[in-house]
C-alpha positions in Angstrom: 0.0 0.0 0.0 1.2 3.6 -0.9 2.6 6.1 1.7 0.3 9.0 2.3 2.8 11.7 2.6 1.8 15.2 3.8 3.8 18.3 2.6 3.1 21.7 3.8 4.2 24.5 2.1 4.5 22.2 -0.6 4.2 24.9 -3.3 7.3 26.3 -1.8 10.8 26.3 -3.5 11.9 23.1 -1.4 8.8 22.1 -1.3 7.8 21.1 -4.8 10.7 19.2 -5.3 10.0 16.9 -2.6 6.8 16.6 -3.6 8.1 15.2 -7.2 10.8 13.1 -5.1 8.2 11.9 -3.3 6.1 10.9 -6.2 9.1 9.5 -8.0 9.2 7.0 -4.9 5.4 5.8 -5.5 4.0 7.7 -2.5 0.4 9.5 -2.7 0.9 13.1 -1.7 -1.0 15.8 -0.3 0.6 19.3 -1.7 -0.7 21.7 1.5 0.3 25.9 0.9 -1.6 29.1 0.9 0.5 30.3 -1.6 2.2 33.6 0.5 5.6 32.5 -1.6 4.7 29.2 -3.0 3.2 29.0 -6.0 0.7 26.6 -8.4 3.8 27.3 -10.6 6.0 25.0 -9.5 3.7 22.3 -8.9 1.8 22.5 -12.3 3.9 19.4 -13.9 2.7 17.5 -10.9 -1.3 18.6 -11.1 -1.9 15.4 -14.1 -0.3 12.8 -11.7 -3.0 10.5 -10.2 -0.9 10.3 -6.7 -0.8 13.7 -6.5 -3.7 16.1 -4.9 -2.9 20.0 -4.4 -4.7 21.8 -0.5 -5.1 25.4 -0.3 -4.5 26.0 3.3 -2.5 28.1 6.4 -1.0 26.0 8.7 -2.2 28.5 11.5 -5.0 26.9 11.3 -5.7 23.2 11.9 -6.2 20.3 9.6 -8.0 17.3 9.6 -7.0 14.7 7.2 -5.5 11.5 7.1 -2.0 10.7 6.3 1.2 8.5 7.4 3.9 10.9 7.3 4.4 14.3 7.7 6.8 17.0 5.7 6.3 20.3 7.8 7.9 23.0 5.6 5.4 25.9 5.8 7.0 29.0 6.3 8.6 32.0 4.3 12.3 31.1 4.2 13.7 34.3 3.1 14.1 37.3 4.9 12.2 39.4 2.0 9.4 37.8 3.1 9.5 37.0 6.4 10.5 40.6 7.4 7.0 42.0 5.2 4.9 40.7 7.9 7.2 39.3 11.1 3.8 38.2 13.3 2.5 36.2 11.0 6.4 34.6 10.2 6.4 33.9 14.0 2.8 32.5 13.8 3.3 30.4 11.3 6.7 28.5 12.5 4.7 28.4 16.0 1.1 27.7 15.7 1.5 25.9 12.2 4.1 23.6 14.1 2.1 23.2 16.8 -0.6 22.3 14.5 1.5 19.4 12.5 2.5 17.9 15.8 -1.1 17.9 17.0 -2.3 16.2 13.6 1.0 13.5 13.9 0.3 12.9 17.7 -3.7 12.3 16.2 -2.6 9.7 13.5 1.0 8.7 15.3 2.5 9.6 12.3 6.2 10.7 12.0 6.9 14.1 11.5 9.8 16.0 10.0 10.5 19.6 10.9 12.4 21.5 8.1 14.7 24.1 11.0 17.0 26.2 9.4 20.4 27.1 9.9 19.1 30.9 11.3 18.8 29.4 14.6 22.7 29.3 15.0 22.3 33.3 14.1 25.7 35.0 13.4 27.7 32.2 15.0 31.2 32.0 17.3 31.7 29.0 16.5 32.8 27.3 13.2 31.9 24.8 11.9 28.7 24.7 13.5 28.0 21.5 15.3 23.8 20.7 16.4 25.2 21.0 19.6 26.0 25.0 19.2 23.3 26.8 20.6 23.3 29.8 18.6 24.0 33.8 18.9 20.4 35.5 17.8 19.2 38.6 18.5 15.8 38.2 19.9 15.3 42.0 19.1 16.4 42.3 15.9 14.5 42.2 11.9 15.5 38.2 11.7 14.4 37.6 15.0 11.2 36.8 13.7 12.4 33.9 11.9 15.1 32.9 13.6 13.2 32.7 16.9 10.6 31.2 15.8 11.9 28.3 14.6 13.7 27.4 17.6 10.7 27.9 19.4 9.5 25.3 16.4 12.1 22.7 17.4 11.6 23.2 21.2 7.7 22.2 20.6 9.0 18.9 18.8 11.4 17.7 21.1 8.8 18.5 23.8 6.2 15.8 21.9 8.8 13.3 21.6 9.3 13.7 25.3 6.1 13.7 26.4 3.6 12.2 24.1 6.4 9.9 22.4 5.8 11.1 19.2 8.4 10.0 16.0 9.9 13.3 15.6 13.0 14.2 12.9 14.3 17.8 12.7 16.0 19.3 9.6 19.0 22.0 10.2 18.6 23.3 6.6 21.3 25.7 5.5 21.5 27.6 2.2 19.9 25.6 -0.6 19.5 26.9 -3.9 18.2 25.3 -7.2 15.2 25.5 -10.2 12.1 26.6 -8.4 13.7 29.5 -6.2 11.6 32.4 -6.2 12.8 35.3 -8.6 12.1 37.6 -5.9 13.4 36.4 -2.7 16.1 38.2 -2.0 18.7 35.6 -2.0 21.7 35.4 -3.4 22.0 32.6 -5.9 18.9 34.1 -7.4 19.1 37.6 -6.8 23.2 37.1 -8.4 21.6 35.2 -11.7 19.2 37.0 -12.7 21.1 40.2 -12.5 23.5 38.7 -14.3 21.7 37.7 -16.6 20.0 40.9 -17.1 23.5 42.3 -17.2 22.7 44.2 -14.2 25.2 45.4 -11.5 25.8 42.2 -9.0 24.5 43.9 -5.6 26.8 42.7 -3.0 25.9 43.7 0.7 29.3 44.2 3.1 32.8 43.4 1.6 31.8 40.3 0.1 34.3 38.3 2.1 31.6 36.9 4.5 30.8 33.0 3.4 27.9 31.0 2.8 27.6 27.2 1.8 25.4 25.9 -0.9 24.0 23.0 -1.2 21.6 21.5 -4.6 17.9 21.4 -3.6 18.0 17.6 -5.1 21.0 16.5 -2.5 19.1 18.3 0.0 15.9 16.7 -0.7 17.8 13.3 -0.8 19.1 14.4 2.9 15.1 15.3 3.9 13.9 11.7 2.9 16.9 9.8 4.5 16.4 11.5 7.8 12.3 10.5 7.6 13.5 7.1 7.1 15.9 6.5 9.7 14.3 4.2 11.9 13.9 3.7 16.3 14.4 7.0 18.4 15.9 9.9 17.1 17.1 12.7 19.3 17.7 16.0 18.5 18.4 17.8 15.3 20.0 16.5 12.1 22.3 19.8 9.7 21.7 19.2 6.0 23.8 21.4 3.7 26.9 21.5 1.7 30.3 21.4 4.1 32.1 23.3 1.7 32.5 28.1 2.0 32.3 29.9 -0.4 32.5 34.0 -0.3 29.9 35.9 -1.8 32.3 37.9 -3.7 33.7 34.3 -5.4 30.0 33.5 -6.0 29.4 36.7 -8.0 32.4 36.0 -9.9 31.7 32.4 -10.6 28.1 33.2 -11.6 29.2 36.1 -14.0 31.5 33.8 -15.7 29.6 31.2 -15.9 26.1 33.2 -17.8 28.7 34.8 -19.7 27.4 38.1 -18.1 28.8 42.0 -18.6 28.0 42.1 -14.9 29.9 44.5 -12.3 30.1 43.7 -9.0 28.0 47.0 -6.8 28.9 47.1 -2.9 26.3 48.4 -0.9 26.1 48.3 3.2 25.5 45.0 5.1 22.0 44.6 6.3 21.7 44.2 10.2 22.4 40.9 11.8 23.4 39.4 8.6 26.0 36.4 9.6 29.5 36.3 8.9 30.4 33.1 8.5 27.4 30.0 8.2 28.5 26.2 7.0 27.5 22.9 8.6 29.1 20.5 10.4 27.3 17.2 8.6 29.6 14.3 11.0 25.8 13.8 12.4 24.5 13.3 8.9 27.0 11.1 7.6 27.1 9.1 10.3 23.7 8.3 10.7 21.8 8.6 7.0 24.8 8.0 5.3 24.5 11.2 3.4 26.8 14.6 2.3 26.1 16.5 -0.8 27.3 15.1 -4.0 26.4 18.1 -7.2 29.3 20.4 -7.6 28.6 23.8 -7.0 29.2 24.8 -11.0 27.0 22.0 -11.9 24.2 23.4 -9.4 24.6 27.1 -11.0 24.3 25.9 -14.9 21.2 24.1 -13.7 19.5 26.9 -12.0 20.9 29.0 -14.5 18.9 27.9 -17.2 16.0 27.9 -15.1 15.9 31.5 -14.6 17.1 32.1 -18.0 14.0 29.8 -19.5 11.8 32.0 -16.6 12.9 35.5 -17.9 12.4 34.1 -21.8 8.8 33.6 -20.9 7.4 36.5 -19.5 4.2 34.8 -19.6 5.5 32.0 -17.0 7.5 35.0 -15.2 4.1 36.5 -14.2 2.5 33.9 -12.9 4.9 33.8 -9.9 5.8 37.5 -9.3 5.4 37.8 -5.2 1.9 39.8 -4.9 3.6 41.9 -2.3 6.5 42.8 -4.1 6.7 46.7 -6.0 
């Protein structure tokens, strides 16, 4: 008998490819999103597929349906987005997570938590290890975010304690791939698409802080081995690519690589925006067997022509311009 797998924010960047992952696998799928970021878009290939069915819904509300696993990644994911409205950001990682847990602790269904790497904040420590516990500031514009989703992870590791309930928490750090919203502020797609518009490469601070990227299909690899892992699992999981890179060397790369007349623009770093942020995956190679395997060039040329196809189309481009954005 099929898995009945449910996805929130399934619409979502991440979300959509797990969905096809998912479906790829043989599992029925319930597509949950109220479309704030996530979009019909990237789901439309999957809308024909008999396994797959498609909820418009806000996880700050409950839901009632009946499922075996559970895929909670409902929230805006950049800070474009969660800054425009902060309250409901918190809400969402809160109430929407306590929702999920209530609906898993209903059906005893597993549940996986997609965290994020925001809840290390701009860190002291590198690497960071899931045992770090973070340096965010509660008052700042990320706080929002950042806070909420630890207050997200305390709620599962509560439920595991007390009602015993199969929990699995993601540490996601910076993912990128086909799917990414052209408006979200990041830099992989903010980068590409000005360079492909030969557009000044906006670069906020020096350019020497470092991020590490990792291929939304390694990451969504990472997602379905750490739902798999079977007995007790205690405490979070990081999923994301081991190796830095600067944004300044990511500019460059992605100029060379669309060919672009690009210059690089510096403009002031935004507050609380962290220095340094790469994983520390021992955890996830020891226990799921997993690290990323798609080069970082490979990754680029692959998103690449997904934004270039995007901007070609202005029909498809419209369809998923952010209704808040000017």
């Amino acid at each position: 008998m099929k898995k009945r797998i449910l996805v929130t924010g399934g619409a979502g960047f991440l979300g959509s490819h797990l969905c096809a992952r998912l479906l790829d696998e043989e599992c029925q799928v319930l597509c949950v999103d109220n479309y704030f970021t996530g979009t019909r878009h990237n789901v439309e290939p999957l809308l024909n597929h008999p396994a797959f069915e498609v909820m418009r819904h806000d996880v700050t509300f409950p839901l009632y349906v009946e499922v075996d696993e559970i895929y909670n990644l409902a929230c805006p994911a950049s800070p474009i987005h969660y800054q425009h409205d902060p309250v409901q950001t918190t809400k969402t990682s809160v109430i929407g997570t306590i929702n999920m847990l209530g609906l898993a602790k209903r059906l005893r269904a597993r549940i996986l938590q997609a965290s994020t790497s925001e809840v290390y904040g701009d860190p002291d420590v590198h690497p960071q290890t899931e045992t770090y516990r973070g340096l965010v500031n509660l008052a700042g514009p990320r706080g929002c975010y950042d806070e909420g989703k630890r207050c997200a992870e305390t709620l599962c590791y509560d439920y595991r304690r007390q009602h015993r309930l199969a929990v699995r928490v993601a540490r996601i750090f910076n993912t990128y791939g086909p799917n990414m919203h052209p408006q979200d502020g990041r830099v992989v797609s903010s980068f590409i698409i000005q360079a492909l518009k030969n557009q000044p490469i906006t670069i906020f601070g020096s350019g020497t802080q470092t991020r590490s990227f990792c291929y939304v299909d390694d990451l969504v690899d990472g997602l379905m081995r750490l739902m798999g892992v079977e007995g007790d699992l205690d405490g979070p999981i990081n999923l994301g690519n081991p190796y830095e890179t600067t944004i300044k060397e990511l500019a460059e790369l992605i100029i060379s690589l669309v060919g672009s007349r690009s210059k690089l623009e510096f403009r002031a770093l935004p507050q609380d925006d962290p220095r340094q942020r790469c994983p520390d995956i021992a955890r996830a190679r020891e226990l799921l067997h997993w690290q990323p395997m798609i080069p970082l060039r490979e990754g680029l040329n692959r998103t690449i022509r997904y934004f270039d196809s995007l901007l070609s189309s202005p029909s498809e481009a419209k369809k998923i311009i952010w209704k808040v954005a000017s």
